[in-house]
N, C-alpha and C positions, 0 to 999 in steps of 0.2 A: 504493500500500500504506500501512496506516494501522500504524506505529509509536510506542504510545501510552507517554507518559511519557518520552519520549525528551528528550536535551538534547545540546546541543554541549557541552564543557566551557569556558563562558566564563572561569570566574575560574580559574585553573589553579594547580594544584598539582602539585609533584614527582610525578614519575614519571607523570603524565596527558597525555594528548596528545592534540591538538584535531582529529583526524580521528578518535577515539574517540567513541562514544554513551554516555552513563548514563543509568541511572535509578534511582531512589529506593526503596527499600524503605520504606515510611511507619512502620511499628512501630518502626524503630530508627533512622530516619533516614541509614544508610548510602548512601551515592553509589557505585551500583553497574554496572561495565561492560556493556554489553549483550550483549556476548562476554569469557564466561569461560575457565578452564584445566579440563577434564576430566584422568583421569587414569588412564585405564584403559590407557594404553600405555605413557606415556614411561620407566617401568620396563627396557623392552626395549633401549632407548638407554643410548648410553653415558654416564659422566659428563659428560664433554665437551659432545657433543649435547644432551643433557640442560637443562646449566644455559643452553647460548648460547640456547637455544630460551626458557626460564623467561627469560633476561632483554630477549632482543628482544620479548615478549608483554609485559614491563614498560616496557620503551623507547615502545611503541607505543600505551599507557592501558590494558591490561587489567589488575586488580587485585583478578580476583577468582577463588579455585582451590577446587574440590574435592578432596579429599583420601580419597576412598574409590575408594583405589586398587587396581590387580590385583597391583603386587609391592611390596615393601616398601623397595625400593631407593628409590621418588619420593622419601621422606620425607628423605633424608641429601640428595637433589639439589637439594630445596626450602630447605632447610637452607643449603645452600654459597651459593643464586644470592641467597635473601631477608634471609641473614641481618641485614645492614646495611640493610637497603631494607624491615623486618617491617611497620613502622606504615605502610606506602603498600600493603602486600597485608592483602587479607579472604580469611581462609582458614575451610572450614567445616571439621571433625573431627569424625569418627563415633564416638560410646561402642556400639561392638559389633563394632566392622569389628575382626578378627582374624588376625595376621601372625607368629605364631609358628613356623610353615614355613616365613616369608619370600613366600608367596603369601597372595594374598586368603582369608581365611575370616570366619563368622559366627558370633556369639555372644552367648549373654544370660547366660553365668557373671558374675557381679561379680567377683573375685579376677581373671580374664584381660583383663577391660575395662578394669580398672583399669592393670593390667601392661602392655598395649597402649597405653594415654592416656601412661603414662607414656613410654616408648618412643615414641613419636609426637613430643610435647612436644619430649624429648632431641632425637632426629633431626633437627627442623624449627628447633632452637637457638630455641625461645620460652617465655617463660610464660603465653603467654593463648593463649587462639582461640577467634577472633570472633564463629563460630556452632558449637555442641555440638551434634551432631545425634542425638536419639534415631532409633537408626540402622536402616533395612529391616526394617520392620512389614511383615506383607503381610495375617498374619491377627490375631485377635482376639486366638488365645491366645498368639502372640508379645507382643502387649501387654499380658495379663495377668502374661508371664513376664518383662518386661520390668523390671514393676511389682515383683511380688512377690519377685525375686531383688533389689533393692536395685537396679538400675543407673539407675533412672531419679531416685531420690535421690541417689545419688553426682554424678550430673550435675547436680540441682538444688545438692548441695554444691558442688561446683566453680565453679556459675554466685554462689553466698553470697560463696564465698572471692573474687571477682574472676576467677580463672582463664579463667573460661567469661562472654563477654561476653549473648549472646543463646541462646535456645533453638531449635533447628530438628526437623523429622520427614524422614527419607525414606520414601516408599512407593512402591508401584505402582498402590495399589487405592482406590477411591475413597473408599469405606464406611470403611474405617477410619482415611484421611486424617481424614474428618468425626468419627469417634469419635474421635480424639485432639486435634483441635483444639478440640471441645467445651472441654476444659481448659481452654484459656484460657492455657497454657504457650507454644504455640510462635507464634514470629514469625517462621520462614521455612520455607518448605515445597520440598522436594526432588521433582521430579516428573516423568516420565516422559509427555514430549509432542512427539506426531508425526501425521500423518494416519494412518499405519496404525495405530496402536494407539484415536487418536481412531475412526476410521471400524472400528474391530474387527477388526484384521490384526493378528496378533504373538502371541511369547509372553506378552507382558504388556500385553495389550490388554484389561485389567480395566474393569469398569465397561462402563455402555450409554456410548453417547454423551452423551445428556443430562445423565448423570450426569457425568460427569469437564466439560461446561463448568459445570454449576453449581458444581463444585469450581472452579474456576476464576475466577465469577463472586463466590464466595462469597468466595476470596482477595483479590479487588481491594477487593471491600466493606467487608473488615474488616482493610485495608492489612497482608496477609499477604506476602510478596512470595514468589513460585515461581523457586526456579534449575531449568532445566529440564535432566534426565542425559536420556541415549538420544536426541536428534534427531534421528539417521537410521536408527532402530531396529537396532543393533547394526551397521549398514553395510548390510543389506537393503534400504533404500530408494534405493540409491546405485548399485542394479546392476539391469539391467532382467530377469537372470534367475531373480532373488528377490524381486523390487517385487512387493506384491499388488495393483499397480494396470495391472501387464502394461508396465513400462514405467520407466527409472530416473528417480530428482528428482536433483534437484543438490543439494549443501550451501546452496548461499544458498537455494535454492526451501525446505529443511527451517526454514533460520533461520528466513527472515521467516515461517515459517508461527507458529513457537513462538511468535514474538515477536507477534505480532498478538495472541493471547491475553491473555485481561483476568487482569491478576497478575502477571503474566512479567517479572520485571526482569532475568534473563542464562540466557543458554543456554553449554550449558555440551560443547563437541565435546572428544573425544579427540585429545591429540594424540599424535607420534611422536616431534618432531623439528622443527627448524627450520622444512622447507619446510611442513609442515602448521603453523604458526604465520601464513607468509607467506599462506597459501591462507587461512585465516581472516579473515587480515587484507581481503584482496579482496575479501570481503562488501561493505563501507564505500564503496570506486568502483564497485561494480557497478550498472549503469544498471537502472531499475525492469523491464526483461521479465526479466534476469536472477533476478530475485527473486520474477517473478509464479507463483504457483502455480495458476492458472485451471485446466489439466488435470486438477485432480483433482474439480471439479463435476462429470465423466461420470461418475466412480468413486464418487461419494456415496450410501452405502445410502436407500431410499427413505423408510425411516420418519425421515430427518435432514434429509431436502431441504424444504427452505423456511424453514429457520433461517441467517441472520444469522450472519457469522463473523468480519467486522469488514474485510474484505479490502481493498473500494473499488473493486473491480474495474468498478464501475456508475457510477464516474466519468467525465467532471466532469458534475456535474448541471448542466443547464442556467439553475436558480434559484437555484445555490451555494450548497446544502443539502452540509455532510459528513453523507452518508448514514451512514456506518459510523459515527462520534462518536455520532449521533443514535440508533443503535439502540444501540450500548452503551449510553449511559448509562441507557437505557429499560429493558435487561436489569439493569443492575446496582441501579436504582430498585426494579424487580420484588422481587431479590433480598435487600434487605432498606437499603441503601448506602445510607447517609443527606445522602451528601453527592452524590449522581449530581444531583439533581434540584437544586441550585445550580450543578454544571458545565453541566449542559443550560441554564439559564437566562441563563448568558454564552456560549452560542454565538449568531454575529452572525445566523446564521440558523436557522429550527425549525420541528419539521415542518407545522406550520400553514403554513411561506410553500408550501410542496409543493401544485402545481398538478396532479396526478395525472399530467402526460404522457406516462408508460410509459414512460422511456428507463431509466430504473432495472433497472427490469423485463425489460427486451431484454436487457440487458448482464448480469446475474447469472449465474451460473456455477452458484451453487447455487439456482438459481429461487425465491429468495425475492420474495414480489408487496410490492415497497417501496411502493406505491402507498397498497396498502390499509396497512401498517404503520404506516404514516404518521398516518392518520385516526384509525387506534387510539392511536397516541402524542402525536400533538396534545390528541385527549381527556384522556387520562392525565394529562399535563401543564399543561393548560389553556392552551397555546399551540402 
């Protein structure tokens, strides 16, 4: 499996720990866990549970949380476990996400965004955070109402005053991910990535396929980095008698799927509680079949088979070609990436050494003919 951008954490710093993965957000240069804190549950937990779980996931290098929570209680537990430990966590906060029941709601009022940021802030005992997210677009006219109710200047104030270090988007939907990055605003992208909603299974299985990897493609290009919410599509993919592929994945088979995606620097699972910190954690020893996701090449709609998904399942090449390197970079050349075609040009090998022998081709999952890819990317490339 090809986990791009990945590093050990050599030069270490507090609270990081070297059985941990990061990777880089390029717009901000943030050093960013490959597994994150969702937070769609740990509300239900106690104080107790709560914080010992936020601090074993710090003990162990994760340092990076979501904050678009389901109850309002995260924010006092985030509060108690980070408070001396703030500048080793990247926390993102939503300007819309609305908690004045004390459950999750939404909103593009400015007077409640406001009153909620503030509340937040308070809670979480900070004065900054990290990433400001213009919070769950799905459609256009949320983003007209975004604009024109003031929140999206409030947050550009915020980000003036220091408070708000970088800008982020959440969405579900492709088209309007792309119409708001058009701006030029944001540097990190909040995004909803699984095989079901990729392969069109789900409620929020927006977008064709094509279209969500070239979101995807278009984030690596223009060193946007994606924390990915929903990995196991709200726990659907985890049970074999809600999979839309007739059949449950496991959490590491969802990880490494996100993470294979070109953008992806953390995925971001719900937790509960301790033991779902520990289970997270087991991603990291889990030996590569654990992680293979090959089963779902049967389940791949036909108008998406013969595309590239970076997997490597078609290794080891017999000429020591990284296949999967090779067609990224080729896709993210296509896609506008100006720097794809100097990474292609230090790999120690390329697809010009590719002798056509078809073992690529046997071993694909998603029958893509690497053979012929190859010929067209050597061209492309002039090597």
């Amino acid at each position: 499996m090809l986990t791009f951008l990945n590093s050990k954490c050599t030069h270490m710093k507090k609270g990081e720990s070297l059985d941990m993965e990061y990777r880089t957000n390029k717009k901000t240069g943030d050093k960013i866990s490959v597994i994150g804190l969702g937070t769609s549950y740990i509300a239900d937990a106690s104080e107790k549970e709560a914080v010992k779980a936020l601090l074993l996931a710090h003990e162990k290098g994760i340092n990076f949380a979501d904050l678009a929570t389901a109850g309002a209680k995260t924010f006092a537990y985030y509060g108690k476990a980070f408070e001396d430990l703030r500048k080793e966590m990247l926390y993102q906060v939503h300007f819309g996400a609305n908690y004045e029941t004390g459950e999750y709601g939404w909103t593009t009022d400015l007077d409640k965004v406001k009153e909620q940021v503030e509340r937040m802030l308070r809670e979480l005992k900070t004065d900054y955070v990290d990433y400001g997210f213009i919070h769950c677009l799905d459609q256009v006219s949320d983003w007209e109402a975004y604009q024109k109710n003031g929140v999206l200047e409030y947050l550009m104030e915020m980000k003036r005053q220091g408070v708000v270090r970088h800008i982020g988007l959440s969405t579900h939907t492709p088209g309007l991910a792309e119409l708001v990055l058009d701006t030029g605003l944001v540097e990190q992208l909040m995004f909803s990535i699984n095989p079901g909603y990729d392969y069109r299974h789900g409620e929020f299985a927006k977008g064709s396929t094509k279209e969500r990897m070239k979101l995807y493609r278009r984030c690596e290009a223009e060193g946007i980095g994606i924390s990915v919410m929903k990995p196991f599509s709200g726990g659907q993919l985890l049970d074999g008698g809600t999979s839309p592929f007739g059949r449950a994945l496991t959490r590491y088979q969802c990880i490494q799927y996100a993470l294979d995606k070109p953008g992806v620097v953390t995925v971001l699972p719900g937790i509960r509680g301790v033991e779902d910190v520990k289970d997270l954690l087991g991603f990291f020893d889990a030996p590569p079949e654990e992680r293979d996701y090959e089963v779902l090449g049967a389940f791949t709609p036909r108008d998406v088979l013969g595309n590239c998904v970076y997997c490597n399942h078609c290794q080891p090449c017999p000429m020591g070609l990284n296949v999967g390197l090779i067609n990224k970079y080729y896709d993210l050349a296509a896609a506008g990436d100006v720097m794809a075609a100097d990474h292609y040009g230090k790999l120690e090998k390329h697809a010009s050494d590719c002798t056509g022998c078809g073992h690529c081709d046997s071993r694909c999952p998603f029958r893509v003919r690497q053979s012929e890819r190859m010929r067209k990317m050597a061209e492309y490339f002039g090597r």
